[in-house]
C-alpha positions as CSV (number, residue, x, y, z in Angstrom):
1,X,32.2,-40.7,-4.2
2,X,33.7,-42.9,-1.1
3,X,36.9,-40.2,-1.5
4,X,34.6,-36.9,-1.6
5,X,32.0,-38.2,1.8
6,X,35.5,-39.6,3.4
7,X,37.0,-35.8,3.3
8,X,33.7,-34.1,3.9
9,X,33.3,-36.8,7.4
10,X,35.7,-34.7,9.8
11,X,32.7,-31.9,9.2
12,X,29.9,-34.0,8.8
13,X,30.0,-35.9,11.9
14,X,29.8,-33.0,14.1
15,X,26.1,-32.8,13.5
16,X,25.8,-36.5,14.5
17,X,22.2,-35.3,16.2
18,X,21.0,-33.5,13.4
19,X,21.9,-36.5,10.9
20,X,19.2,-38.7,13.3
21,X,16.9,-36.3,13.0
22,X,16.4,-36.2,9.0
23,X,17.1,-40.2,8.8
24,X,13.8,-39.9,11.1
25,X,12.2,-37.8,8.9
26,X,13.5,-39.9,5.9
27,X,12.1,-42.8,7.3
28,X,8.9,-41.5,7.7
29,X,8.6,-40.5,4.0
30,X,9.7,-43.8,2.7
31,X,7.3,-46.2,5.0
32,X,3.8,-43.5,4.3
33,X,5.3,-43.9,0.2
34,X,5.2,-47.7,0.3
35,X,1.5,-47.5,3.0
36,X,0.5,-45.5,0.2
37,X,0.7,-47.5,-2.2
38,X,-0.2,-50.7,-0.3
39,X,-3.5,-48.6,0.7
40,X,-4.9,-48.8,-2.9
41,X,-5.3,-52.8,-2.7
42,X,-8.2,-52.3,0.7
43,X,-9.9,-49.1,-1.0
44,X,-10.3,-51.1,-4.4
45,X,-11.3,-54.7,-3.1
46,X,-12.6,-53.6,0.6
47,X,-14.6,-50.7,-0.6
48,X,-15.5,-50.3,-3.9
49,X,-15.9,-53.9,-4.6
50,X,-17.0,-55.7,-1.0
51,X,-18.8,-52.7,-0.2
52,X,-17.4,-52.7,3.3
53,X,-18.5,-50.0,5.7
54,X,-16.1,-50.3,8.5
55,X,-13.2,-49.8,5.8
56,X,-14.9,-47.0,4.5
57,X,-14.8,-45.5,7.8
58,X,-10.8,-46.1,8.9
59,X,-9.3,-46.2,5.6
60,X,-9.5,-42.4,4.4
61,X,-8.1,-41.6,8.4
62,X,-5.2,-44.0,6.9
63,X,-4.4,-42.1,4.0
64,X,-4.5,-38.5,5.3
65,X,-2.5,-40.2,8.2
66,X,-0.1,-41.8,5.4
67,X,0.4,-38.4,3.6
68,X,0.6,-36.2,7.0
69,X,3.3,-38.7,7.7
70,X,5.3,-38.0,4.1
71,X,4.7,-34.5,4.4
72,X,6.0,-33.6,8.2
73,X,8.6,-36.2,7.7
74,X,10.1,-34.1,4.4
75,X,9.9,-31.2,6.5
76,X,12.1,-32.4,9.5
77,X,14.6,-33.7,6.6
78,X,15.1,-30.9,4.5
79,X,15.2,-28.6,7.6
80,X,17.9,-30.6,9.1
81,X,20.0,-31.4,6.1
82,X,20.0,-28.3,5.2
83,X,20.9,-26.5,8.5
84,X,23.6,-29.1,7.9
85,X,24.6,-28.3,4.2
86,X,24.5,-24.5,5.1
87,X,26.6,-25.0,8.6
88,X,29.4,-27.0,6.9
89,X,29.3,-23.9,3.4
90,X,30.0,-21.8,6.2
91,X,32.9,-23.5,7.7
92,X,34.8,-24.3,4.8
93,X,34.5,-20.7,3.7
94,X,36.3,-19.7,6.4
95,X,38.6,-22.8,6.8
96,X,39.4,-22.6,2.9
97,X,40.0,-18.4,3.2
98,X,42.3,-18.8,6.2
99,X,44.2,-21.5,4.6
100,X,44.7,-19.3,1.3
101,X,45.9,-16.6,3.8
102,X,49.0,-18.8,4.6
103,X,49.6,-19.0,1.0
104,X,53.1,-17.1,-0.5
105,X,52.6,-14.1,-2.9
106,X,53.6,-16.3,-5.8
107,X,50.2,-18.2,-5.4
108,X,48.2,-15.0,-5.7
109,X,50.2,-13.7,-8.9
110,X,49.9,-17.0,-10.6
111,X,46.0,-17.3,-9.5
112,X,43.0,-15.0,-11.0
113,X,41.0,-12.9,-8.4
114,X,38.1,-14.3,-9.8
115,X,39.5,-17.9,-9.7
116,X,40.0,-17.7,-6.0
117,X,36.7,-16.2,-5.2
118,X,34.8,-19.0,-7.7
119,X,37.0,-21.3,-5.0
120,X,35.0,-20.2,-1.9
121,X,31.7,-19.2,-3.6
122,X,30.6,-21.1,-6.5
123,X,32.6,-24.3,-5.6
124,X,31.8,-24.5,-1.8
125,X,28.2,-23.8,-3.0
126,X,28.2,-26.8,-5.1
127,X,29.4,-29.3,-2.1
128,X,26.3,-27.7,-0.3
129,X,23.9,-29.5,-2.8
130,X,25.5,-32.3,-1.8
131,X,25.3,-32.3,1.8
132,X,22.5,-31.0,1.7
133,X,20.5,-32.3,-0.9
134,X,21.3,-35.2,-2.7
135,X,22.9,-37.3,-0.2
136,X,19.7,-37.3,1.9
137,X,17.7,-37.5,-1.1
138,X,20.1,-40.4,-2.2
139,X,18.9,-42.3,1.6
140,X,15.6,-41.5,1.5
141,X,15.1,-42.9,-2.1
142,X,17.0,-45.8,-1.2
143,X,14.9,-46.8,1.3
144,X,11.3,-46.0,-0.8
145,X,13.2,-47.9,-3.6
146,X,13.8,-50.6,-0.8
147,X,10.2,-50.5,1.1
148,X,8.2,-50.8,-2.7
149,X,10.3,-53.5,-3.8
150,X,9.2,-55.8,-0.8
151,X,5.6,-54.6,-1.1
152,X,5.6,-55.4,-5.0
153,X,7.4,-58.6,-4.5
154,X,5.2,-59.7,-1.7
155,X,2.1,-59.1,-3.8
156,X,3.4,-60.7,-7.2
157,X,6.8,-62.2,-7.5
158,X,5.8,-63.2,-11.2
159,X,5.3,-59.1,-12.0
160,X,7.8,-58.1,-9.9
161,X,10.3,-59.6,-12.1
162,X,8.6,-57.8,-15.3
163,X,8.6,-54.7,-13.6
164,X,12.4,-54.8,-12.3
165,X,14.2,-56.3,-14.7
166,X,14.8,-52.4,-16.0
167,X,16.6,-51.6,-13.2
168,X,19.7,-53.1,-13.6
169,X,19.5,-52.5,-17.1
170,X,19.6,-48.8,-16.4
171,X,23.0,-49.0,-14.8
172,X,25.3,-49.3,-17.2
173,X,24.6,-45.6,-19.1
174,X,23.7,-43.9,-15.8
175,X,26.9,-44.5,-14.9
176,X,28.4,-42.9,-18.5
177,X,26.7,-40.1,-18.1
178,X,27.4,-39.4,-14.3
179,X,31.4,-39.4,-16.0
180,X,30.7,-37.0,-19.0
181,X,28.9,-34.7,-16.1
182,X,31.9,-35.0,-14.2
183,X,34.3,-33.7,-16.5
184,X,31.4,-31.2,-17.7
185,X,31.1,-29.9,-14.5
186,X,34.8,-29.3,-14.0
187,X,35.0,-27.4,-17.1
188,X,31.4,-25.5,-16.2
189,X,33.0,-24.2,-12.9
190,X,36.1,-23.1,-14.4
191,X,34.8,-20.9,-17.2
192,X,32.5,-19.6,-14.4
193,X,35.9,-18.4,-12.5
194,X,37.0,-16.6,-16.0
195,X,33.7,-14.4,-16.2
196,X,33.9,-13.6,-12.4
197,X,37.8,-12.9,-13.4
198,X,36.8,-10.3,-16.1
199,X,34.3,-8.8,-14.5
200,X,36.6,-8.1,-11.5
201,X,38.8,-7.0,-14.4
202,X,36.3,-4.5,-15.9
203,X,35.4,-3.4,-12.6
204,X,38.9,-2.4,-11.2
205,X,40.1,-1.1,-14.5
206,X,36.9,1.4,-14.8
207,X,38.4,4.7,-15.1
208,X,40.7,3.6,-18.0
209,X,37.8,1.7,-19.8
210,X,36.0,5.3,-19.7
211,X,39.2,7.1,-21.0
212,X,40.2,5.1,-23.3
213,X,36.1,4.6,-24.7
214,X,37.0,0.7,-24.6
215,X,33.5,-0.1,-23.6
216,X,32.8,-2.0,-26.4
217,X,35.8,-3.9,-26.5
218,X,35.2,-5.2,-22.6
219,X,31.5,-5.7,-23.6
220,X,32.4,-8.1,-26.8
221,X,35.2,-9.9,-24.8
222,X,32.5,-10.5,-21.9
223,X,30.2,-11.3,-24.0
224,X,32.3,-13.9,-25.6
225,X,33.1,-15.4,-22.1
226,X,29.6,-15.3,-21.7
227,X,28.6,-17.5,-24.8
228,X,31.2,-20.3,-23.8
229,X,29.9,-20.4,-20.5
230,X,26.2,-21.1,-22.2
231,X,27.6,-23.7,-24.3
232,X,29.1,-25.5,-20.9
233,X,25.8,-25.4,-19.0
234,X,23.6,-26.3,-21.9
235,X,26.3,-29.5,-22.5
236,X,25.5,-30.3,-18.8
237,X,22.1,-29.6,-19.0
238,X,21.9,-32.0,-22.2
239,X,23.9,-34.7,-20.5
240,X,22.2,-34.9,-17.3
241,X,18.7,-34.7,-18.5
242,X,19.5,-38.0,-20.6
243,X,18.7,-39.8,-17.8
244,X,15.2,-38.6,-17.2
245,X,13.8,-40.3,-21.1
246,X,16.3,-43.3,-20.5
247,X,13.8,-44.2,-17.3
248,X,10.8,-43.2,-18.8
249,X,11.2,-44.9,-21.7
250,X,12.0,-48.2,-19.6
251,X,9.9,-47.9,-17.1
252,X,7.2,-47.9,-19.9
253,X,8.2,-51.0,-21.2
254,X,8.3,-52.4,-17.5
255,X,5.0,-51.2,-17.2
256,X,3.3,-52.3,-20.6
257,X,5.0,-55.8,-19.7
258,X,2.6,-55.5,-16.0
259,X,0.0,-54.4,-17.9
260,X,-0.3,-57.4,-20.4
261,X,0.4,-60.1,-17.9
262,X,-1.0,-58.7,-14.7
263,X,-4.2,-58.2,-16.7
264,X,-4.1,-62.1,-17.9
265,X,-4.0,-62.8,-14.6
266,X,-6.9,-61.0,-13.4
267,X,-9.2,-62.2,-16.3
268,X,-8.0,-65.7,-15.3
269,X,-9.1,-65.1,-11.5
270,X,-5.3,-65.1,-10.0
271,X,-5.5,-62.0,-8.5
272,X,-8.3,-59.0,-7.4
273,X,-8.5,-55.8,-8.9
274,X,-7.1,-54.1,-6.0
275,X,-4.4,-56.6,-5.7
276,X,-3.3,-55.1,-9.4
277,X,-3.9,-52.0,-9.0
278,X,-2.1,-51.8,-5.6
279,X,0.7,-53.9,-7.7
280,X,1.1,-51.2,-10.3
281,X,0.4,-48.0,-8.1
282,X,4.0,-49.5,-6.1
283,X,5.7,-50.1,-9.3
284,X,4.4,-46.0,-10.2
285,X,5.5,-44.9,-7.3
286,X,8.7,-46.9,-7.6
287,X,9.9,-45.7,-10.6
288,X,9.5,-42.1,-9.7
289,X,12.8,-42.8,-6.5
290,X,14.9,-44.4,-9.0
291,X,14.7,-41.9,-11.3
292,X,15.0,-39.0,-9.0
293,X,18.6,-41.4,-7.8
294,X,19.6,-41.8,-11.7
295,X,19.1,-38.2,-11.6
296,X,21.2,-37.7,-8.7
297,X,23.9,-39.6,-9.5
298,X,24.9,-37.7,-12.5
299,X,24.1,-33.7,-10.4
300,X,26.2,-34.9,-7.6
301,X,29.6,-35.7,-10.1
302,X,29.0,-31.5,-10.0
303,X,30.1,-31.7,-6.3
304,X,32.5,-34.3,-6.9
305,X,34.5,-31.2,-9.6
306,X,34.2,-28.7,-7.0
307,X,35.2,-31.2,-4.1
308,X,38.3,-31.5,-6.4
309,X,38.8,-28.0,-6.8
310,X,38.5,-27.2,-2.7
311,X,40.8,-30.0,-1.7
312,X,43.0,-28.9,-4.3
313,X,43.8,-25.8,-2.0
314,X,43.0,-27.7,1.2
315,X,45.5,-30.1,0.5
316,X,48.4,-27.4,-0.3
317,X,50.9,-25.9,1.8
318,X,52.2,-22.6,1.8
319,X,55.9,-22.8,0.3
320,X,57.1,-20.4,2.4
321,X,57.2,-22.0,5.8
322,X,56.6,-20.3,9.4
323,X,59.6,-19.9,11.9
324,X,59.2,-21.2,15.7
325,X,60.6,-17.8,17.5
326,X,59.1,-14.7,18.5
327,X,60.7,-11.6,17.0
328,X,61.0,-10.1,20.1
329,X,63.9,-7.9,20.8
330,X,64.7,-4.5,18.8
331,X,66.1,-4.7,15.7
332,X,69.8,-3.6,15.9
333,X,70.7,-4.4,11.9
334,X,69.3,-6.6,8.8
335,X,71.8,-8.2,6.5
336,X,71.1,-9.5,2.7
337,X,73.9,-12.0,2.7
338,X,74.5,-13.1,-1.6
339,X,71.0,-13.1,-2.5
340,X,69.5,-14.5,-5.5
341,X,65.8,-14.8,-6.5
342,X,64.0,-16.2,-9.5
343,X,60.2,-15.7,-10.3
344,X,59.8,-18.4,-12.3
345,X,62.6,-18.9,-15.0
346,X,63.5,-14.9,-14.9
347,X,66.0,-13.9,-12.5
348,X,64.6,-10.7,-10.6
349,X,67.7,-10.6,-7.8
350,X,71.5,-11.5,-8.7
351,X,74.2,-11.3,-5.7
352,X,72.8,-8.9,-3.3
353,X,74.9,-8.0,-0.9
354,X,74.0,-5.6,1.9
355,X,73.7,-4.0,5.9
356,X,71.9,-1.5,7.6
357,X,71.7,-0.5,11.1
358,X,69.4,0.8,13.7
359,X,69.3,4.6,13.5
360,X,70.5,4.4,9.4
361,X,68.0,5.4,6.2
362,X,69.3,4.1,3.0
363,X,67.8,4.6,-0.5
364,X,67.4,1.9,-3.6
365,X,67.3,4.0,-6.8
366,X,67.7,2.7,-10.7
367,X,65.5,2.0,-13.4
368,X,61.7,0.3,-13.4
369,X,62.3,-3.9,-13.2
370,X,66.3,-3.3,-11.2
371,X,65.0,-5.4,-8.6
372,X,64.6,-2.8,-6.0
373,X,61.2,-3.7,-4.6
374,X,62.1,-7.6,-5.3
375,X,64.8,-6.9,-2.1
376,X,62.2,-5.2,-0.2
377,X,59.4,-8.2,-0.5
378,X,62.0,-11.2,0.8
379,X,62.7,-8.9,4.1
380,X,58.8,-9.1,4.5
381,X,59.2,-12.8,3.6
382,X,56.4,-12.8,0.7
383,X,58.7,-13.9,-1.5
384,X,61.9,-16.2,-0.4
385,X,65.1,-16.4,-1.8
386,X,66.0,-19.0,-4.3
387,X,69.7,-19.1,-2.7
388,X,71.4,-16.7,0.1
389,X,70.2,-15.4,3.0
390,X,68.0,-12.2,4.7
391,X,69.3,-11.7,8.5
392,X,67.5,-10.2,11.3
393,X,70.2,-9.1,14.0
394,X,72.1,-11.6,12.5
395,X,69.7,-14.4,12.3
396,X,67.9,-15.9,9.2
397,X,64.5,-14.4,9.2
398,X,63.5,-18.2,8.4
399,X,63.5,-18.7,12.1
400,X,61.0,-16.0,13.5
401,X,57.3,-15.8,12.8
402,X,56.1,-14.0,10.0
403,X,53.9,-12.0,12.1
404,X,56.2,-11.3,14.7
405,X,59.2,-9.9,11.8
406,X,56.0,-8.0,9.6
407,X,54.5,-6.3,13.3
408,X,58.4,-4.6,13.2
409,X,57.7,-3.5,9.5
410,X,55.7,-0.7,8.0
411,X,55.5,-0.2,4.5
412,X,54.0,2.6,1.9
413,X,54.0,1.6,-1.9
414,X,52.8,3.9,-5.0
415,X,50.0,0.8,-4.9
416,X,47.5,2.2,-2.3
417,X,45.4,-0.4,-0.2
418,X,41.9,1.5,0.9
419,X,39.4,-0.4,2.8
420,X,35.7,0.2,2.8
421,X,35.9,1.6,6.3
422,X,36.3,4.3,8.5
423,X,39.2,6.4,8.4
424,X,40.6,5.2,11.7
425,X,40.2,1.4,10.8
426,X,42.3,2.1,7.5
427,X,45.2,4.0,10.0
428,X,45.1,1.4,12.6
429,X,44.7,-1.6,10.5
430,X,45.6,-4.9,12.2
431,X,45.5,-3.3,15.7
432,X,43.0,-1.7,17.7
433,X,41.9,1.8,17.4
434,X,44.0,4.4,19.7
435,X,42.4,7.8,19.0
436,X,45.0,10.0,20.1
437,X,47.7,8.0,18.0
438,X,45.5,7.8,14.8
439,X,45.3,12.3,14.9
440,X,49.1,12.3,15.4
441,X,49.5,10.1,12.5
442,X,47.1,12.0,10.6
443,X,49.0,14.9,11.5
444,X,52.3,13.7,10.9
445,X,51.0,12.9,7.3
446,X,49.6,16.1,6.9
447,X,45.6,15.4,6.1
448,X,44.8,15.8,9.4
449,X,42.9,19.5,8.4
450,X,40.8,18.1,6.2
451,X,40.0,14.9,7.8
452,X,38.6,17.3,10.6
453,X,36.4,18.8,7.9
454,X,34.4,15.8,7.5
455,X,30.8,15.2,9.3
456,X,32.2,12.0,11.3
457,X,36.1,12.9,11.3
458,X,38.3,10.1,11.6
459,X,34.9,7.8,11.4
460,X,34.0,9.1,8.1
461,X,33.5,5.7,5.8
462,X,35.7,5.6,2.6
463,X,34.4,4.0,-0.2
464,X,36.1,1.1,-1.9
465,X,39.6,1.7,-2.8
466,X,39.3,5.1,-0.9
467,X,37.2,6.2,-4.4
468,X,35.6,9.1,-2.3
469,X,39.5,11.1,-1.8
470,X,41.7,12.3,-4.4
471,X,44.9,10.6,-5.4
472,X,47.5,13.0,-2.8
473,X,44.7,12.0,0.2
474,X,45.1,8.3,-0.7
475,X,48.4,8.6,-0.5
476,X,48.9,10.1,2.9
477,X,46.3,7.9,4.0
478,X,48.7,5.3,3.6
479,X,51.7,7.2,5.1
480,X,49.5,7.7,8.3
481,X,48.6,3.9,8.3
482,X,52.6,3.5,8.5
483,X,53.4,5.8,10.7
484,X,50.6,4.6,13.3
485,X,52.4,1.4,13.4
486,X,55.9,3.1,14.9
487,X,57.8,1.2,13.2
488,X,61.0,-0.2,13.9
489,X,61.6,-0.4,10.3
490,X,60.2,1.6,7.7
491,X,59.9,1.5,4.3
492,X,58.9,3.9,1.4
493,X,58.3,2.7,-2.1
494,X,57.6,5.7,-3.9
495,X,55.4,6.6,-0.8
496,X,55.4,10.3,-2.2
497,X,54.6,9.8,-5.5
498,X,51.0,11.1,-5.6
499,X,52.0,14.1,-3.7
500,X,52.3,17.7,-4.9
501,X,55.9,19.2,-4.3
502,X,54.4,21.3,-1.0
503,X,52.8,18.0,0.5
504,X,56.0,16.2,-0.2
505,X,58.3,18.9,1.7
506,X,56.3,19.2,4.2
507,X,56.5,15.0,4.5
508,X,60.0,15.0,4.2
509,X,60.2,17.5,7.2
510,X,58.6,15.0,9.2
511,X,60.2,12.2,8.3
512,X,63.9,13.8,9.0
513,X,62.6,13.9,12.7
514,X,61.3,10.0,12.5
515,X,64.7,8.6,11.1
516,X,66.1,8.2,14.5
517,X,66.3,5.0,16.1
518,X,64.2,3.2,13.5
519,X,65.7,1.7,9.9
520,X,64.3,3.6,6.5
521,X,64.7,2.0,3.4
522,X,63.7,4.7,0.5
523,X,63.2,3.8,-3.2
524,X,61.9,6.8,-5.1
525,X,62.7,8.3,-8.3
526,X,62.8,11.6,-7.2
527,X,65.9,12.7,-5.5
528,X,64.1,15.1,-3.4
529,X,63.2,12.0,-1.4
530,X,65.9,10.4,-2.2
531,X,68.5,13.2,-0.2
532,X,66.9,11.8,3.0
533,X,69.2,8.5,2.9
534,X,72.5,8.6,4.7
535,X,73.7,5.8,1.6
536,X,72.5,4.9,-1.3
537,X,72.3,1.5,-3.7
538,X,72.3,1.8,-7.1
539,X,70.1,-1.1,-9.0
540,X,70.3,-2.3,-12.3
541,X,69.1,-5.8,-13.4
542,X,68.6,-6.9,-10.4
543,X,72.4,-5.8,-9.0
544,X,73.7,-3.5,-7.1
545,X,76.0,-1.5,-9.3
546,X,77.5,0.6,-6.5
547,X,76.7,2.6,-3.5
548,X,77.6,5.8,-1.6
549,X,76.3,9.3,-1.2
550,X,74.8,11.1,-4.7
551,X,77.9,12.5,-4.8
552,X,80.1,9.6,-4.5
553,X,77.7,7.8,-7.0
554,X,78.0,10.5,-9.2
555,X,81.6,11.1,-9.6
556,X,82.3,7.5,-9.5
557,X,79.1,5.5,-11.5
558,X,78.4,6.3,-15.5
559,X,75.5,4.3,-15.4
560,X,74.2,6.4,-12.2
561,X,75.1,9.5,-13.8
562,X,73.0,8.4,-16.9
563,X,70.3,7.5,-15.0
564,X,70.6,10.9,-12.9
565,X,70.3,12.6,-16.1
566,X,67.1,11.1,-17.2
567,X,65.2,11.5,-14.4
């Protein structure tokens, strides 16, 4: 508990102002609780047994005084606390997104989506309940529990020790549950991660669940997810409701244990009626605080797992580290200088060697899994190399920014990225809209005749993953998006792919006139494509076999004559 409030402080104490207000308001409910209670002793004895008319005329004032009091000061503390809870939620949404931003591809291939958005939803959620919530409610109750103890011992010390001796009593197995709930909990958030990782799953994988008539199959496997998750939550439910019949039960005994001797002693003449009832009406009233606390104590271990969970990927840092200098002249040339890379145990990238100038296009072709787009990902740094280096006008790349070196780069994969926005958001992503330059890309892609066809142009929304356009339109979508960068170097993975053989010459035509001045790396199966590089590099388990023209490769490489062959 100290550990999860200490990391939650730098947030917390930003609302210093808005803390004093609901302590205010806390106060309040705990002193009208314990007047409350203390009010039942002058009602009893003052007016129902001394008959007193003056009472009878300020005491009911009292009590609707006593209650406005509880009632106004629960307002002011659950407004408060919870314009607290909901201000810090928001915070560490962002503050946890933008740290997983810095995070290396690695991270996002070994990590569910699901996972990650249970991360910033379900767990931040929980740490609201406790900000919000139960560590108010924790004070509050404290200080009724506090405030009725001093009225009961005041009016009985002989009962009071009857009706506490419970307490204490009560600790040892609120704290045994509050453990089980912890790990509970842990478990209870993770399973929630796996059904919001298959139902992303289902989601994005729609079209071939409808093909393929596997509806049934992602229904049963959801549905078992489902089940587990039930299990979980009624385990926690069963755990933390333990506490509720653990106080009941001794709290009654307390109680019967008032009862017997408090009533001896009024027989006997030791105290009033009122005196006992205002006694037992504390103790009541008493018991109700501690039990919400025992109750507490074992919901806010569910905080305490997602606190865990959020400071997990606070507390991490992004393996591949920033450089200190601005990219900032042209690139003349990038170098792969004996490059290795591993994912994992699995070598993707053995011995890379290779250059490429300003003004020069150059082609990666071989087989699926050569290690072609493995070369292409540690020049955008989102991978690094496990030995070697990737030079930048003869520099290590380790050295510049990331966005600096990416802001030179422009890349088009067979994997298409469509926001749900407009058209010219998606070409001009990560920069601000320039009209003029968003048509010529357009143009330059060839879509720009049917993007003029639309009602709103080149503001015409696109649904999720560009759902509303057909594969070819996604596709040079992309290209424009690349293309609107001006790039100094550009790079095609399979970028025409999706595109009829028309589309693709027309492409191609435009493209020759962009290879000047600007670096083009091409990997593509179909040679068509391919005939635009000046050289090309022939992969194969992550090596380069050999390089040249398609001639050269030809005459000189079996393996690349195979592979020409198949294609």
């Amino acid at each position: 508990m100290k550990q999860f409030f200490a990391r939650l402080l730098p947030y917390i104490k930003d609302y210093k102002l808005y803390f004093f207000y609901a302590v205010i308001g806390t106060l309040l409910v705990s002193i009208a609780t314990t007047a409350s209670a203390y009010l039942v002793k002058p009602v009893l004895d003052d007016i129902f047994l001394a008959k007193d008319i003056k009472m009878l005329q300020i005491l009911p004032f009292l009590v609707v005084l006593a209650y406005f009091s509880k009632g106004f000061g629960t307002y002011i503390q659950i407004y408060y606390m919870n314009y607290i809870g909901q201000d810090i939620v928001k915070r560490l949404k962002n503050i946890l997104l933008d740290k997983m931003l810095t995070f290396e591809m690695e991270f996002f291939n070994r990590y569910r989506n699901g996972e990650l958005i249970s991360r910033i939803t379900g767990d931040i959620a929980a740490v609201q309940g406790a900000v919000s919530n139960y560590f108010i409610e924790g004070i509050r109750e404290g200080l009724t529990i506090f405030g009725l103890v001093l009225l009961v011992i005041y009016q009985s010390p002989e009962l009071a020790f009857y009706g506490l001796v419970v307490m204490p009593l009560a600790l040892y197995p609120i704290v045994l549950i509050a453990r089980k709930m912890r790990k509970t909990s842990k478990k209870l958030q993770e399973k929630n991660a796996d059904l919001s990782s298959k139902l992303i799953e289902i989601f994005n994988n729609m079209e071939l669940i409808k093909v393929s008539s596997g509806e049934k199959i992602e229904h049963e496997s959801f549905a078992s997810h489902n089940q587990e998750l039930f299990k979980l939550a009624m385990k926690s439910v069963r755990i933390s409701e333990l506490t509720s019949p653990l106080m009941e039960t001794l709290g009654a005994i307390a109680v019967s244990a008032v009862i017997f001797v408090g009533g001896y002693k009024v027989i006997n003449g030791e105290l009033t009626t009122g005196e006992f009832f205002s006694f037992t009406a504390a103790l009541f009233l008493l018991y109700t605080p501690f039990k919400r606390i025992s109750s507490l104590y074992s919901k806010i271990q569910i905080a305490f797992a997602a606190g865990d969970r959020i400071f997990e990927m606070l507390d991490r840092n992004p393996k591949i580290q920033d450089g200190e200098k601005e990219l900032k002249e042209p690139i003349e040339a990038i170098s792969f200088k004996n490059v290795d890379l591993y994912y994992g145990e699995k070598q993707a990238l053995s011995g890379i060697n290779l250059e490429v100038k300003r003004g020069e296009s150059i082609a990666f072709v071989g087989n699926s899994g050569g290690g072609k787009s493995s070369l292409v990902n540690l020049l955008l740094r989102l991978y690094e190399v496990n030995s070697g280096e990737v030079l930048v006008n003869g520099e290590s790349i380790r050295h510049f920014t990331q966005e600096s070196l990416r802001s030179k780069v422009a890349i088009v994969t067979q994997r298409i990225f469509i926001f749900n926005d407009s058209i010219a958001r998606n070409i001009a992503y990560g920069s601000e809209i320039d009209e003029e330059r968003v048509k010529l890309a357009l143009q330059q892609a060839r879509i720009f005749d049917y993007i003029q066809t639309l009602p709103k142009g080149i503001y015409t929304e696109l649904d999720e993953f560009g759902a509303n356009l057909s594969g070819g339109q996604r596709q040079r979508i992309a290209i424009a998006r690349a293309l609107y960068k001006n790039p100094e170097i550009l790079i095609l993975d399979e970028a025409t792919s999706a595109l009829d053989n028309k589309t693709e010459e027309e492409f191609r035509e435009v493209l020759g006139r962009l290879l000047e001045n600007r670096i083009v790396i091409i990997i593509a199966h179909r040679f068509s494509t391919v005939s635009l590089a000046s050289k090309i590099y022939f992969f194969s388990h992550g090596k380069i076999l050999a390089s040249g023209t398609q001639a050269e490769l030809l005459e000189k490489c079996a393996p690349f004559r195979e592979y020409y062959k198949s294609i």
